[in-house]
C-alpha positions as CSV (number, residue, x, y, z in Angstrom):
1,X,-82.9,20.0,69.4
2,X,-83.7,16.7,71.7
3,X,-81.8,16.2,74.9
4,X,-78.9,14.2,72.9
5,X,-77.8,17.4,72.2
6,X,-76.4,21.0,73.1
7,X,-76.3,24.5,72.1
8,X,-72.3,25.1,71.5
9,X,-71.6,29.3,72.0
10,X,-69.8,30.3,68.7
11,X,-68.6,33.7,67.5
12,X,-69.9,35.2,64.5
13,X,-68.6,36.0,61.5
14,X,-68.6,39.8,62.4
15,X,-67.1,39.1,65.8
16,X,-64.0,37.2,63.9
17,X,-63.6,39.9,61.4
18,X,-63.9,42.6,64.2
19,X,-61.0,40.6,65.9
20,X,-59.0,40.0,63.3
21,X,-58.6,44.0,62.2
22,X,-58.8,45.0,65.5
23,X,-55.4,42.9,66.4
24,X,-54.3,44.3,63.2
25,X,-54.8,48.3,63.9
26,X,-52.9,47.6,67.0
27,X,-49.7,46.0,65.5
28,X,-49.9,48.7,62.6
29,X,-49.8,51.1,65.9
30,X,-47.1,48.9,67.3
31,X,-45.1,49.3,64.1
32,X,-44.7,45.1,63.4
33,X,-46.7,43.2,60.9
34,X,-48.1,39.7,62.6
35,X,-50.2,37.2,61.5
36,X,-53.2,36.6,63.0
37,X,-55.6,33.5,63.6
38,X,-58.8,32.9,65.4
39,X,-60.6,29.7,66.2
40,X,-63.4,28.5,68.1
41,X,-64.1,26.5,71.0
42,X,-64.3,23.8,68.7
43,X,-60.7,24.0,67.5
44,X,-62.0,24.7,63.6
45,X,-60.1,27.9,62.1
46,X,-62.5,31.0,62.0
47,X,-60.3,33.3,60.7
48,X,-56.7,34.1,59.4
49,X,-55.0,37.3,58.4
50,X,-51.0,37.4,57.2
51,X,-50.1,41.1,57.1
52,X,-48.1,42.6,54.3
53,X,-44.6,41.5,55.2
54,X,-45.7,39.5,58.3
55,X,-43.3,36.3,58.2
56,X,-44.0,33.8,56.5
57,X,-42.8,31.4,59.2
58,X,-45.0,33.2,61.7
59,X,-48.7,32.3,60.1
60,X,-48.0,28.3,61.6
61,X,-47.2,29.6,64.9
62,X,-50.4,32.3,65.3
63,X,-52.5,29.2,64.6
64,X,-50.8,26.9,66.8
65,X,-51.4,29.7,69.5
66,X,-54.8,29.7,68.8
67,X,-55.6,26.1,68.8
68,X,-53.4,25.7,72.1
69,X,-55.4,28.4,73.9
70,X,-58.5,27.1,73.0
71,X,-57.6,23.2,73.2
72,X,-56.2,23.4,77.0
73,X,-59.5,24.9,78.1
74,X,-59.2,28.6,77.5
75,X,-55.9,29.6,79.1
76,X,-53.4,32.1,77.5
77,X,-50.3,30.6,76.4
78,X,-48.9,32.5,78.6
79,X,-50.7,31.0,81.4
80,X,-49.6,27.4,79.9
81,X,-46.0,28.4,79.3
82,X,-45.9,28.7,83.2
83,X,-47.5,25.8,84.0
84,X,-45.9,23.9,81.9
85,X,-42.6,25.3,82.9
86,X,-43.5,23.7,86.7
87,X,-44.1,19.9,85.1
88,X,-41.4,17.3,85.0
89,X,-39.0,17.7,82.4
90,X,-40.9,14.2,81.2
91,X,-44.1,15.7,81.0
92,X,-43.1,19.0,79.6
93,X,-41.5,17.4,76.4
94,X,-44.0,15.1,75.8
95,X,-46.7,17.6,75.8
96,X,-44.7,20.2,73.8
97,X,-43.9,17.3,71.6
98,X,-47.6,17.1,70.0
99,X,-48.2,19.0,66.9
100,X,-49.4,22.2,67.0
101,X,-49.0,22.5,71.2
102,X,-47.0,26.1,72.1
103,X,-46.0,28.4,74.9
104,X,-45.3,31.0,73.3
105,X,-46.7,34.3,74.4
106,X,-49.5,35.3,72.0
107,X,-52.5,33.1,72.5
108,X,-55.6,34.0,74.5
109,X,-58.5,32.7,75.1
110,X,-61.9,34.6,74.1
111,X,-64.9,34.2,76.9
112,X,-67.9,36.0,76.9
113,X,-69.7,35.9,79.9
114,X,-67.3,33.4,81.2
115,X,-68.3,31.1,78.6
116,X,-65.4,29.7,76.0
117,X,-66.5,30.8,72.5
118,X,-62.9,30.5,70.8
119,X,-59.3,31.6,71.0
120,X,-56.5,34.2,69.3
121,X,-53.8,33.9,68.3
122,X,-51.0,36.7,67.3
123,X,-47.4,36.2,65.9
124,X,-44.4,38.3,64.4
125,X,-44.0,40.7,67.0
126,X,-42.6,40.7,70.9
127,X,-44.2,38.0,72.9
128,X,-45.9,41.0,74.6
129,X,-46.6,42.6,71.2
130,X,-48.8,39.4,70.1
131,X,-50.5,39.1,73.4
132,X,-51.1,43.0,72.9
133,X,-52.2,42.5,69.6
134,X,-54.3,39.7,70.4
135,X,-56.5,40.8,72.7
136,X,-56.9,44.3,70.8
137,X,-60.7,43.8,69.8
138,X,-61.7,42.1,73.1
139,X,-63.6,44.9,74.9
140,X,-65.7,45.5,71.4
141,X,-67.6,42.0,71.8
142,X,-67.7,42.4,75.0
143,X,-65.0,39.5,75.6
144,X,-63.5,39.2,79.1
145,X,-60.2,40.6,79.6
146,X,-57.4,37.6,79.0
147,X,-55.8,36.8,83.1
């Protein structure tokens, strides 16, 4: 390493997997099928898991959670559907106009130690299904609860 560069937090493989099944166990609980998609801080896909008989529709939209609640600094869509809510009706369309941008319910961030290492993301249930769902695993890798 030299000082032109840094050490970027990233979750491992066994963190993503553990995610992934645990947001799985808890819609098989739940009695839905969702499709489920983790990425890191870095917006790069980590992990993706379409349920038996999860829509098909659905896998685009777990991703775009994902990528949202990472790429607007670690807030739950949730969180962003609010705020964005607030904005001018300019500002609110032109954001939700960029590809892959979503409010819905379903994304949340993944800290550990305060520290951004990715983001979930959880669709084909209830909006408070996929956020259910989605932070499932947290407590296991010792994530921060989602605000």
């Amino acid at each position: 390493m030299s000082k032109w560069t840094v050490n970027v937090p990233t979750l491992s493989t066994e963190a993503t997997q553990l995610l992934v099944s645990k947001a799985a166990q808890r819609a098989s609980e739940l009695g839905v099928a969702v499709n489920i998609a983790v990425f890191d801080a870095g917006l790069q896909l980590s992990a993706f898991l379409r349920m038996q008989d999860a829509h098909i529709g659905a896998m685009a939209i777990a991703m775009d959670k994902a990528w949202t609640s990472a790429g607007f600094g670690g807030r739950s869509t949730r969180e962003i559907g609010q705020a964005v809510a607030d904005m001018p009706e300019v500002t609110r369309i032109a954001i939700l106009a960029r590809p892959q941008h979503t409010t819905l319910t379903g994304g949340a961030p993944i800290r550990i130690s305060g520290v951004l290492v990715g983001a979930i993301g959880v669709s084909g249930g209830t909006p408070h299904q996929d956020e259910e769902c989605a932070s499932a695993g947290f407590a296991e890798i010792g994530a921060d609860p989602v605000r």
